[in-house]
C-alpha positions as CSV (number, residue, x, y, z in Angstrom):
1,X,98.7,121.7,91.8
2,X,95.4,121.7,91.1
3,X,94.3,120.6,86.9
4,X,90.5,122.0,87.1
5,X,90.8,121.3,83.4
6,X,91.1,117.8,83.5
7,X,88.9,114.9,84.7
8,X,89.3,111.2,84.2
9,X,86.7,108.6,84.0
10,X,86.5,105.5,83.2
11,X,83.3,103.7,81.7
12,X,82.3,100.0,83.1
13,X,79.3,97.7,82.7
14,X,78.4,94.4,81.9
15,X,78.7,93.3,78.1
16,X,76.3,94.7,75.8
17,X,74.8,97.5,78.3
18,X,75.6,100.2,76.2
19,X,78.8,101.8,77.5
20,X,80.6,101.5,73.8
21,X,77.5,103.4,72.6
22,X,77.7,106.0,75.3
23,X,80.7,106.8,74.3
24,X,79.7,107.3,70.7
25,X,77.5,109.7,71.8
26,X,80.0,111.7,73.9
27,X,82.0,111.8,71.0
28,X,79.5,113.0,68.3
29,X,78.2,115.7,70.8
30,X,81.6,117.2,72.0
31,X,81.9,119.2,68.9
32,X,85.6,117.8,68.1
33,X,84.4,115.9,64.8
34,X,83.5,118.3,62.2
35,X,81.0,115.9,60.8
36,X,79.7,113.8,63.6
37,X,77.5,112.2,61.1
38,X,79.8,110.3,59.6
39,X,81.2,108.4,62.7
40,X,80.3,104.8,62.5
41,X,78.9,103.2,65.3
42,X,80.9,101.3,68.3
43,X,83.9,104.0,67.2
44,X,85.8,102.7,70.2
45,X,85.7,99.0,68.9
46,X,88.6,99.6,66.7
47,X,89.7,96.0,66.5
48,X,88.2,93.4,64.1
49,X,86.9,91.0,66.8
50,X,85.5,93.5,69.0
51,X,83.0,94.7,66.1
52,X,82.1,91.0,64.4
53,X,81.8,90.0,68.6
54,X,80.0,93.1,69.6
55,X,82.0,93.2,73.1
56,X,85.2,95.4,74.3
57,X,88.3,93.6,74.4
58,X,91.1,96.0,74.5
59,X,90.8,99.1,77.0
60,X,91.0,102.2,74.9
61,X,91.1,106.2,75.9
62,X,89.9,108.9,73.7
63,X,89.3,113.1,74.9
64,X,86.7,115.5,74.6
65,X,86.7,119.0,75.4
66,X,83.2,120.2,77.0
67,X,83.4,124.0,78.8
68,X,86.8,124.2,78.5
69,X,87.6,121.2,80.7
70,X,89.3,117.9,78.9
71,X,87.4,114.8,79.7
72,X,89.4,111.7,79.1
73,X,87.4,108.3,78.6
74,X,88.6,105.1,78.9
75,X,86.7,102.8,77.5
76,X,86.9,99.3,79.6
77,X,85.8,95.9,78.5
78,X,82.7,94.1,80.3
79,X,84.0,90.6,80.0
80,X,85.5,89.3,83.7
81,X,88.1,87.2,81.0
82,X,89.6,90.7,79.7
83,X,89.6,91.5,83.9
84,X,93.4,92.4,83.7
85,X,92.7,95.3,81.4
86,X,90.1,96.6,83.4
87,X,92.5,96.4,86.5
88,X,95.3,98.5,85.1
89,X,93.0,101.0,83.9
90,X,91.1,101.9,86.7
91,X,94.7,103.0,88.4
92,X,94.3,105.8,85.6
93,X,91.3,107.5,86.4
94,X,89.3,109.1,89.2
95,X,86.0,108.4,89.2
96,X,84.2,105.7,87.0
97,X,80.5,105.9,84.7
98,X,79.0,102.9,86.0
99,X,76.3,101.5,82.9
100,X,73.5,99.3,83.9
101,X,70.6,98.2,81.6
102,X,67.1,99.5,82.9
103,X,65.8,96.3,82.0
104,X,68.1,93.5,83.0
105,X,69.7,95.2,86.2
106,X,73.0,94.7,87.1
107,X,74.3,91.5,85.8
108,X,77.2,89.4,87.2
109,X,80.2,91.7,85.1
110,X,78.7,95.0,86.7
111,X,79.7,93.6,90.2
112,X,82.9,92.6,89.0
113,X,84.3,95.6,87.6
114,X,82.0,97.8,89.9
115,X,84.3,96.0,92.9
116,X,88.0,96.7,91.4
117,X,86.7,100.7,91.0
118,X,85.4,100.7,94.5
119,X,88.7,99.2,95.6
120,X,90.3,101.8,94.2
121,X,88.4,104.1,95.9
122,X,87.0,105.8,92.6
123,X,83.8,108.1,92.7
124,X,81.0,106.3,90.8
125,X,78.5,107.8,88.4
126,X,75.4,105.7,87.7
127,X,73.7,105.8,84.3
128,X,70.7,104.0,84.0
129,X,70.7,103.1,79.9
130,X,68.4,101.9,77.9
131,X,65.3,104.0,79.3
132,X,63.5,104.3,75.7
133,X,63.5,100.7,75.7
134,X,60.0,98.6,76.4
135,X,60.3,97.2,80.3
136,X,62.1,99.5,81.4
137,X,61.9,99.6,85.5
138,X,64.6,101.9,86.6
139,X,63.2,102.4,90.5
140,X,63.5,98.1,90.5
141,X,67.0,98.7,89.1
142,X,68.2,101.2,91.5
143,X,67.7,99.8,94.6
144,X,69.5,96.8,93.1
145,X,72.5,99.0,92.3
146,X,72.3,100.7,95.9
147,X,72.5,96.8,97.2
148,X,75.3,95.9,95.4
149,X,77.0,98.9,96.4
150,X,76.6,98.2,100.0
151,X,77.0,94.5,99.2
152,X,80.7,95.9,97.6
153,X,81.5,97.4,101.2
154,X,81.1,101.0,99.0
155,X,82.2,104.2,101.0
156,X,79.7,106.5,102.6
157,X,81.1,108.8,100.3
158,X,80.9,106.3,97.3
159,X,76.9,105.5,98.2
160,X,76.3,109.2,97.6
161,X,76.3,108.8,93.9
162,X,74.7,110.8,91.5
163,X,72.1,109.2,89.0
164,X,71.2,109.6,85.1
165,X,69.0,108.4,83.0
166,X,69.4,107.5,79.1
167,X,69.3,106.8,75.8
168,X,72.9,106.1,74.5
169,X,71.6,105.4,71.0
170,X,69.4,108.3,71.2
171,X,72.3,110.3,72.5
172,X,70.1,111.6,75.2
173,X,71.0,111.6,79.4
174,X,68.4,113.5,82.5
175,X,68.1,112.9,85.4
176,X,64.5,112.4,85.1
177,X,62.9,108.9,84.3
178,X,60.8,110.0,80.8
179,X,64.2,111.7,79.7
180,X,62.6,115.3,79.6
181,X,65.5,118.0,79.7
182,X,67.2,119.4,76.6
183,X,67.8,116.0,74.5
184,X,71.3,116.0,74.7
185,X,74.1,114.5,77.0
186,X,74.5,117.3,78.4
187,X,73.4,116.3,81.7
188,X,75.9,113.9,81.5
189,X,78.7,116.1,80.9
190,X,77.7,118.4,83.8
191,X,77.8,115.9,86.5
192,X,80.8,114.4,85.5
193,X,82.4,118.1,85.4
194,X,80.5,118.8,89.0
195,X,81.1,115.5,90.6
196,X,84.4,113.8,88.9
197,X,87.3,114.9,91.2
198,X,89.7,117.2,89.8
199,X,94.0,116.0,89.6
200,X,95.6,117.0,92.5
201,X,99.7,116.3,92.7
202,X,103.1,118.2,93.4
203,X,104.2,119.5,89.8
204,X,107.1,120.5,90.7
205,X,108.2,117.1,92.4
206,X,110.0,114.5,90.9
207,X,108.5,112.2,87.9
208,X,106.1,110.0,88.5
209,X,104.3,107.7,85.6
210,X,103.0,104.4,86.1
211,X,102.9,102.8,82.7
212,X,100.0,100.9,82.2
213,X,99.4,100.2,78.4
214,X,101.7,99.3,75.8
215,X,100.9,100.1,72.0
216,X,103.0,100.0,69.1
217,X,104.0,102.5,66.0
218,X,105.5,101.9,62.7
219,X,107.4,104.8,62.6
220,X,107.9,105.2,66.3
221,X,108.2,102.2,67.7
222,X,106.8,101.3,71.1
223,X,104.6,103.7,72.9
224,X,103.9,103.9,76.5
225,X,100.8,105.4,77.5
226,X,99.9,106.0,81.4
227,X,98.7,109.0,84.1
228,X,101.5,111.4,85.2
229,X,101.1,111.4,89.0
230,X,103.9,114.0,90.0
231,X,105.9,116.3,88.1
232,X,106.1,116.9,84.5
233,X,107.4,115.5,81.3
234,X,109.0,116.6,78.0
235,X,110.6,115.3,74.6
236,X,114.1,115.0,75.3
237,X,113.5,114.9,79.6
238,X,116.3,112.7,81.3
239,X,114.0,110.3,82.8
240,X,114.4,106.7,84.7
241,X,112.3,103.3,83.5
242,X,112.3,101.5,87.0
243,X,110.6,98.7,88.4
244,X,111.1,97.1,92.3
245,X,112.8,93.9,90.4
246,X,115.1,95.5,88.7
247,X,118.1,98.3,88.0
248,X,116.8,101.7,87.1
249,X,117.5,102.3,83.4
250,X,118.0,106.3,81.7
251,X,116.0,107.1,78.4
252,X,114.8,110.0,76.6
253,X,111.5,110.3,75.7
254,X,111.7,111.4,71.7
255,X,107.9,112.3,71.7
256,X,104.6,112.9,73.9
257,X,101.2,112.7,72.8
258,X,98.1,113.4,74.3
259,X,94.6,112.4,73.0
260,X,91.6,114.4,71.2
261,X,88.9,112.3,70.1
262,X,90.5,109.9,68.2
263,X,93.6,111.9,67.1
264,X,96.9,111.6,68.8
265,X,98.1,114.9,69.6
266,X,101.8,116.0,69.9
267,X,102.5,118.1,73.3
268,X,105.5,119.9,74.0
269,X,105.1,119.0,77.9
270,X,102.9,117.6,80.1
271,X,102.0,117.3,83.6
272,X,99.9,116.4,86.7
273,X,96.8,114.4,85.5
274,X,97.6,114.4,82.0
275,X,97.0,110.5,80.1
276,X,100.2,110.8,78.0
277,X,101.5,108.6,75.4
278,X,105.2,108.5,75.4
279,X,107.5,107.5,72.1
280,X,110.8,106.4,73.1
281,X,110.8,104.3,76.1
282,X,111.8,101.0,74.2
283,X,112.5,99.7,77.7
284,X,109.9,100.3,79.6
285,X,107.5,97.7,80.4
286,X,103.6,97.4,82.0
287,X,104.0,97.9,85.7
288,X,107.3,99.5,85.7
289,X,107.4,103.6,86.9
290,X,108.6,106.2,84.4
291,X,110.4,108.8,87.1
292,X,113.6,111.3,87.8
293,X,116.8,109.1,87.5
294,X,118.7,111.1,90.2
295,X,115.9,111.0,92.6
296,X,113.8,108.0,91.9
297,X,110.6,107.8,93.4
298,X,108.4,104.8,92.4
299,X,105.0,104.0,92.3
300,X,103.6,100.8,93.9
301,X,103.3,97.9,90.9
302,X,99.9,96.5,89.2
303,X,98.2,93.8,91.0
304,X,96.8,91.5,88.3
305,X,94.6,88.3,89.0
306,X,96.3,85.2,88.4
307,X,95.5,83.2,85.4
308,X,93.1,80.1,86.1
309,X,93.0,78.2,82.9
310,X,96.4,77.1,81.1
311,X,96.1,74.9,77.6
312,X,99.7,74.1,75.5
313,X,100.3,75.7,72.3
314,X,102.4,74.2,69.7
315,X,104.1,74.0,66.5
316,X,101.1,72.5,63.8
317,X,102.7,68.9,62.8
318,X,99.9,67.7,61.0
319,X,100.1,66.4,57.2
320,X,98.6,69.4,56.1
321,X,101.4,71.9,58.1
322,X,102.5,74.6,56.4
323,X,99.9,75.1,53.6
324,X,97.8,77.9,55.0
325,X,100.1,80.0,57.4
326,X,102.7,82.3,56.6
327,X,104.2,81.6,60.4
328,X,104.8,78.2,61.1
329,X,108.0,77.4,63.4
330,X,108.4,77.4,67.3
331,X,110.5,80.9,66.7
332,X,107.5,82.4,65.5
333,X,105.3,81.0,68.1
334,X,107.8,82.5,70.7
335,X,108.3,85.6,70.0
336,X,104.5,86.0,69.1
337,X,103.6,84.7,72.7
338,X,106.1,87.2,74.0
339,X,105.1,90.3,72.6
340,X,101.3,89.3,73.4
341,X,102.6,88.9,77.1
342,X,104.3,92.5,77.5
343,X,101.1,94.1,76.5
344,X,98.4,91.7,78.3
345,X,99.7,90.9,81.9
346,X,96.7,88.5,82.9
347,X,98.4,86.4,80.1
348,X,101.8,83.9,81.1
349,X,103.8,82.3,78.4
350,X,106.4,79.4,80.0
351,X,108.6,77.0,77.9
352,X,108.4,73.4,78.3
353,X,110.7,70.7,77.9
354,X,109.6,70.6,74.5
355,X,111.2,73.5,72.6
356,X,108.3,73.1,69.9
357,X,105.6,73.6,72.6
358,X,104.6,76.4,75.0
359,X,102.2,76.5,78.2
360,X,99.9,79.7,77.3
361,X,97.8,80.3,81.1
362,X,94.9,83.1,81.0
363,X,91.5,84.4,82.7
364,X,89.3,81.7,80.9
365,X,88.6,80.4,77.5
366,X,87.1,83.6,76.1
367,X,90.8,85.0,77.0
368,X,92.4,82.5,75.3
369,X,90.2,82.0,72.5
370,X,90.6,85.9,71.5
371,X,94.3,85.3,71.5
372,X,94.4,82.2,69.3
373,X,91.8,83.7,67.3
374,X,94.4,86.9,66.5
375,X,96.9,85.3,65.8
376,X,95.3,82.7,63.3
377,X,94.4,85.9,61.2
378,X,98.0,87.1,61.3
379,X,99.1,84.0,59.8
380,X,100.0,81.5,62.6
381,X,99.8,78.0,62.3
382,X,99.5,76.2,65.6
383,X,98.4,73.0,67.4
384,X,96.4,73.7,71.0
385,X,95.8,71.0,73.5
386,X,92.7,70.4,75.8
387,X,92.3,73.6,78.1
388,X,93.0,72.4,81.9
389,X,92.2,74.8,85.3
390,X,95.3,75.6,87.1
391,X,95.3,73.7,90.6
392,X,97.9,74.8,93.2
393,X,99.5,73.1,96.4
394,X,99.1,74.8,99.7
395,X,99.3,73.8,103.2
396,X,96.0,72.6,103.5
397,X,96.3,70.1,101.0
398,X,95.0,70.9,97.2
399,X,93.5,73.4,95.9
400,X,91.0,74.1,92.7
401,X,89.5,77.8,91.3
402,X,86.0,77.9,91.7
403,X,83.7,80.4,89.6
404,X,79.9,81.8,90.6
405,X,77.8,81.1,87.7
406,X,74.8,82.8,87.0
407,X,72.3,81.3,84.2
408,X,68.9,82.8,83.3
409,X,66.9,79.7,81.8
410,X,63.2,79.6,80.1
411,X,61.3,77.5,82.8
412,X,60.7,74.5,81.1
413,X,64.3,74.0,80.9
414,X,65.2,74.3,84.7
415,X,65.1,70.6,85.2
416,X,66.9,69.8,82.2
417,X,69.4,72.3,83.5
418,X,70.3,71.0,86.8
419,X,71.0,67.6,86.1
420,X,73.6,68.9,83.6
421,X,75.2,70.4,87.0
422,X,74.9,67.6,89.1
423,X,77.8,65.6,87.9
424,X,79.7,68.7,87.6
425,X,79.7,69.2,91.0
426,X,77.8,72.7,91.3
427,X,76.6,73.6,94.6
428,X,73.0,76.4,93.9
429,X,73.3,79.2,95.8
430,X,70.2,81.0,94.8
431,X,66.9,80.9,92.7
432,X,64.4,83.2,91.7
433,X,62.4,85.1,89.0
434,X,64.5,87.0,86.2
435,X,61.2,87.7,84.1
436,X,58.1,86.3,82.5
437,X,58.8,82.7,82.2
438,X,62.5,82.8,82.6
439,X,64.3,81.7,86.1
440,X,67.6,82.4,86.9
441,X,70.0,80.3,89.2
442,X,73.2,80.9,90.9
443,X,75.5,78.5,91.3
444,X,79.4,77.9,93.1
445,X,81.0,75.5,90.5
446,X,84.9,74.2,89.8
447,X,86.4,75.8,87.2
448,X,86.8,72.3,85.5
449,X,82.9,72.2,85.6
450,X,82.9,75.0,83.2
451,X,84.9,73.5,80.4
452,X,82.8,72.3,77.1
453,X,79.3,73.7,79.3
454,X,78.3,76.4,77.7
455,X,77.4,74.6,74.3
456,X,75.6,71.9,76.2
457,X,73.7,74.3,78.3
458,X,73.1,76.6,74.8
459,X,71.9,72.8,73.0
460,X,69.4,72.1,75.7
461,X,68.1,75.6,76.1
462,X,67.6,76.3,72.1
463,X,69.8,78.9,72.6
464,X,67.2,80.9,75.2
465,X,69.9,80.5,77.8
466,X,71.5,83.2,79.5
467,X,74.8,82.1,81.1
468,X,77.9,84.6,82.8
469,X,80.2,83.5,85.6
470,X,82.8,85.2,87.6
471,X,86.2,83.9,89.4
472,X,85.1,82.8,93.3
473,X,88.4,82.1,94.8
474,X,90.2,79.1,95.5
475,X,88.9,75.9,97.3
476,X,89.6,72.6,98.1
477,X,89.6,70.1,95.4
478,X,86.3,68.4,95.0
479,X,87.4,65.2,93.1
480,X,87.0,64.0,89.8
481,X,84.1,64.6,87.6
482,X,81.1,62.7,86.4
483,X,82.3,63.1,82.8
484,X,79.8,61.4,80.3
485,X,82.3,60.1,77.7
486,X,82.5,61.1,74.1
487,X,83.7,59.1,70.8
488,X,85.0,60.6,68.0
489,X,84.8,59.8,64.5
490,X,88.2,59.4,63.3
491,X,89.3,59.2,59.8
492,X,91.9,55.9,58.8
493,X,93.5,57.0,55.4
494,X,94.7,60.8,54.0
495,X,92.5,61.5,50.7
496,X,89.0,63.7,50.1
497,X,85.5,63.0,51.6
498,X,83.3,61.8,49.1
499,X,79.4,61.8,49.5
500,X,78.9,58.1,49.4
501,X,81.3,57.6,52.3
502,X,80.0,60.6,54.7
503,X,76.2,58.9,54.0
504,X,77.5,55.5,55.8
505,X,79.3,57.5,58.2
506,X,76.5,59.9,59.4
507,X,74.5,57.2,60.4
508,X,77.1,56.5,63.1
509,X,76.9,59.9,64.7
510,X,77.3,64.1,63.7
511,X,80.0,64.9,60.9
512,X,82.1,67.8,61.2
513,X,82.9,67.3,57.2
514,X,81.6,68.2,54.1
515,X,81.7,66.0,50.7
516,X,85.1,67.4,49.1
517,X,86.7,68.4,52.1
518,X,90.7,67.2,52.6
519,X,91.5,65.0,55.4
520,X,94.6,62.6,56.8
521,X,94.7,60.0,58.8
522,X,93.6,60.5,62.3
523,X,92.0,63.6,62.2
524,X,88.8,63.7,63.9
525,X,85.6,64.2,61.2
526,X,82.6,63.6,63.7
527,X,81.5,63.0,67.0
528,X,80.4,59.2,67.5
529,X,77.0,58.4,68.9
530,X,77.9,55.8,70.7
531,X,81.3,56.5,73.8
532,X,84.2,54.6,72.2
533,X,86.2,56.3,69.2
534,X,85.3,54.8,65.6
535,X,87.8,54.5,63.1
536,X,86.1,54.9,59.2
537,X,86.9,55.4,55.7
538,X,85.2,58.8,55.2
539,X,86.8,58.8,51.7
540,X,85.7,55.7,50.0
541,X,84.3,55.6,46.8
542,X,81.4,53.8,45.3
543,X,82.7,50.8,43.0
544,X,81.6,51.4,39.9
545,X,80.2,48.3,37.2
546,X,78.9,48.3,33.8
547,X,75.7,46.4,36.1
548,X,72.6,48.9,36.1
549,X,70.8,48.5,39.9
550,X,66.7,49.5,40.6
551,X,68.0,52.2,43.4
552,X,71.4,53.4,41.1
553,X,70.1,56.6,40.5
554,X,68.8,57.4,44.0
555,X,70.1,60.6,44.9
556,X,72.6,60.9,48.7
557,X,71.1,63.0,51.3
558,X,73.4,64.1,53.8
559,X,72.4,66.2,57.1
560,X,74.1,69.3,57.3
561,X,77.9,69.2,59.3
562,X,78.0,70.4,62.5
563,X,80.5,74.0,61.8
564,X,83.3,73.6,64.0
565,X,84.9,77.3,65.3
566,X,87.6,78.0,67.4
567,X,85.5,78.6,70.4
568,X,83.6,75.8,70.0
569,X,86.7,73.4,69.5
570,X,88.5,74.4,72.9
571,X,85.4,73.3,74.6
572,X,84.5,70.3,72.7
573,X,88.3,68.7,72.1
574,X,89.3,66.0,74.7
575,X,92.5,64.9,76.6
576,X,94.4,63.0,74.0
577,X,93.1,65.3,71.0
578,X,94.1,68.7,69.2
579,X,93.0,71.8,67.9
580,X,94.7,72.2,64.6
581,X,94.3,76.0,63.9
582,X,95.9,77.8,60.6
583,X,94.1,80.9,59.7
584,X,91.6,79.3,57.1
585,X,90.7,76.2,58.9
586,X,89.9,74.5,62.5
587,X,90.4,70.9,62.9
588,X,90.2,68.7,65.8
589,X,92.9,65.7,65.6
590,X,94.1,62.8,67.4
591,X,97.4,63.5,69.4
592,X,99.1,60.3,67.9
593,X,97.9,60.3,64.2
594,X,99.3,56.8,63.5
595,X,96.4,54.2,64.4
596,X,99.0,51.8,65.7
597,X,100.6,53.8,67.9
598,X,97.4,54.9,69.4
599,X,96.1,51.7,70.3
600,X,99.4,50.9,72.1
601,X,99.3,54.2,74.1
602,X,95.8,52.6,75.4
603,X,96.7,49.3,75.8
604,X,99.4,50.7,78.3
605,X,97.0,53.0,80.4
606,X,95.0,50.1,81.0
């Protein structure tokens, strides 16, 4: 069976080249929306983080109709951290929009998601975006494409790809340079319609559904949503849930839904080529094949990246436990971290000898700062440890992830640059121009390298930096690190900061705390200028006489805190510290609060 009236696509690029956009403009110009005015920008970006972080997180689908043929989108994210959505999409599509600024060029995320849709043998559309934008050089920019294609071992077939130019904010696409044509996406829609292959599959053959995202309904429970490969489906079909590991299991799907715009759709029946969502299938699973349960015929599993970065998440069991969260016991944390594992596979969730304390493991710290960051603003309270890279054993002795980092850095801050590298044991790769004034390096660097760099390198580049990396492999380990070591300020006594105490204490190194803020005993209020950890009184008061001083009325002048996020507080805690985290505050904390007990724990390491 041939489906002329279908074509899947997926949209890639590197963060913030526009794809989001692009598909705003698809949207508004399909003629689905009665008033396409009144679509808000990023539409796609449905989740709180994605619009305050201006990136793609979750992969999302959506439909438009366009000469009678049903285009569906998928939206992926650009981030190599959110790499195990993009991987599960791509198995639902045919061909793929690639998006590459005309400016920047393809940046370190194009080649990583431009290398899992040439794997999958997809058929690649490029759209040069950004083209009403000053610098523009798309020739420049398309022979770097055609390089990284043949770079990405791409297909003779796959090197023959069509090219567009445009505006996604304009919601204009040619395929002419100055844009001339009809002002529309148009263009756009016709080569996808003339170049996007068509679903081919036997509809008459058994089932075949590989799910590949999991969603959730009030009313209906879970929903599975996946590409039917082979035959068709219906509410109320006898169907099999089976996976390699494990017994095939018989449901009924209650519902089916298919997608326009941003609508769900009910469908009385679907088949070859159609991206379904599926009510029902409370067994089913990401990975596992939705097929006939007389004759079972499955579809090879996902193949998702292992996780490189693993931290321990905890129950909070600080003084202040309990008074923020609405969730604050190890049940909750379980069965939070469970759920979050069924619908993200690059995530693994293991249990430790400690039932109050789980090992979370994910892509990087972007990937585990979105979790942790979702589930403070659901109401979790939790304690995180330092994040650590996940070494393994292997016959040849151990080994460590490595990542390729890229940075683009003002020139007068090359030198500065480097030496920050040296003691993390990065090896450069390349150097070279990225603009007027700006350089930009490449680097192989451990994984461990990476951890608390990117607010060093953003310090000593006033925030001109440019910095992406992307998972290597695996190498030999490369021995410990030239760490420079850090103090902390630490508080010695439970009460409120007062202004007369933080003016002492600031002259001993940066605060984290305001006057009037609540601490206890051990937490961490500032980071100490000198290496050792200091111990002060941050809420002392001034003693008070009926004895009148020349200088009594001088007023305190404290510098402003540093702001401490979540981000910021993976990268910056150390070894025997936490991240408190409750969904109105971010500490940082000693492991052992009590002062005794902490100078015992050192006196016995040394």
């Amino acid at each position: 069976m041939e489906r002329t009236d279908i074509r899947n696509i997926a949209i890639i690029a590197h963060v913030d080249h526009g794809k989001t956009t692009l598909v705003d403009g698809m949207l508004k110009q399909s003629g689905i929306f009665r008033d396409p005015t009144a679509l808000t920008e990023r539409v796609m970006d449905s989740n709180d983080l994605e619009r305050e972080r201006g990136i793609t997180i979750l992969a999302k689908n959506t439909a438009v109709r366009y000469q009678h043929v049903t285009i569906n989108i998928v939206d992926t994210p650009g981030h190599a951290d959110f790499g195990g959505e993009v991987e599960r999409i791509l198995s639902m599509v045919d061909g793929a929009l690639l998006v590459v600024d005309a400016n920047e060029g393809p940046m370190p995320q194009t080649r990583y998601v431009l290398q899992k849709a040439l794997k999958e043998g997809l058929k690649p559309i490029v759209v040069l975006n950004k083209m009403d934008r000053e610098g523009a050089r798309p020739n420049e920019v398309l022979e770097q494409v055609l390089e990284l294609f043949i770079d990405l071992e791409a297909s003779d077939d796959q090197l023959e790809f069509p090219v567009l130019y445009a505006s996604a904010k304009q919601g204009v696409a040619s395929r002419q340079p100055d844009l001339s044509g009809d002002g529309t996406l148009s263009a756009l829609f016709d080569t996808i319609l003339h170049d996007i292959p068509h679903p081919v599959g036997d509809a008459e053959g058994p089932l075949q559904l590989l799910v590949t995202t999991l969603d959730h309904d009030d009313y209906l429970g879970r929903l599975i949503i996946g590409r039917i490969r082979q035959g068709r489906l219906a509410p109320g079909q006898a169907v099999g849930v089976a996976h390699p590991d494990r017994a095939i299991g018989r449901a009924r799907p209650t519902k089916v839904f298919g997608r326009v715009g941003l609508k769900r759709v009910e469908m009385g029946s679907a088949t070859v080529g159609d991206i379904v969502m599926v009510a029902g299938l409370e067994g089913a699973t990401i990975g596992d094949t939705v097929t006939d349960y007389d004759n079972p015929q499955l579809l090879p599993p996902l193949q998702i990246d292992e996780p490189t970065l693993t931290v321990l998440v905890g129950v909070n069991t600080s003084p202040f436990a309990g008074q923020e969260g609405q969730f604050v016991t190890s049940r909750h944390l379980r069965d939070r971290l469970i759920r979050e594992q069924e619908r993200n596979v690059a995530l693994r969730v293991e249990e430790t000898d400690d039932a109050e304390v789980f090992r979370v493991s994910g892509r990087g710290e972007l990937h585990l700062g979105i979790l942790l960051e979702q589930m403070r603003r659901e109401g979790y309270e939790m304690a995180v440890s330092k994040p650590e890279v996940i070494l393994r054993e292997t016959p040849d002795g151990l080994q460590e992830p490595m990542e390729r980092l890229f940075l683009d850095v003002p020139d007068e801050h090359v030198g500065t640059v480097m030496e920050l590298l040296g003691p993390r044991r990065a090896t450069m790769n390349a150097m070279g121009q990225a603009g007027p004034g700006q350089t930009r390096m490449e680097f192989v660097i451990p994984a461990r390298g990476l951890l608390g760099f990117r607010s060093v390198f953003v310090n000593q580049t006033r925030g001109y930096g440019i910095m992406n990396h992307l998972f290597e492999g695996y190498a030999p380990y490369s021995g410990a690190l030239e760490e420079v070591p850090r103090g902390a300020l630490v508080a010695i006594e439970s009460g409120v900061t007062t202004g007369y105490a933080l003016d002492n204490a600031q002259e001993r190194g940066v605060l984290f705390v305001s006057p009037g803020t609540p601490v206890y005993a051990g937490m961490v209020v500032g980071e100490n200028s000198r290496p050792a950890d200091l111990e002060l009184n941050v809420c002392k008061k001034k003693h008070v006489t009926n004895m009148r001083s020349s200088n009594s009325e001088e007023s305190i002048r404290l510098t402003a805190p540093r702001p401490l996020t979540l981000d910021g507080a993976l990268e910056y805690v150390k070894g025997d510290e936490l991240v408190e985290i409750t969904p109105k505050s971010v500490r940082l904390r000693k492991a052992t609060l009590d002062r005794n007990l902490r100078k015992r724990e050192k006196a016995q390491r040394l």
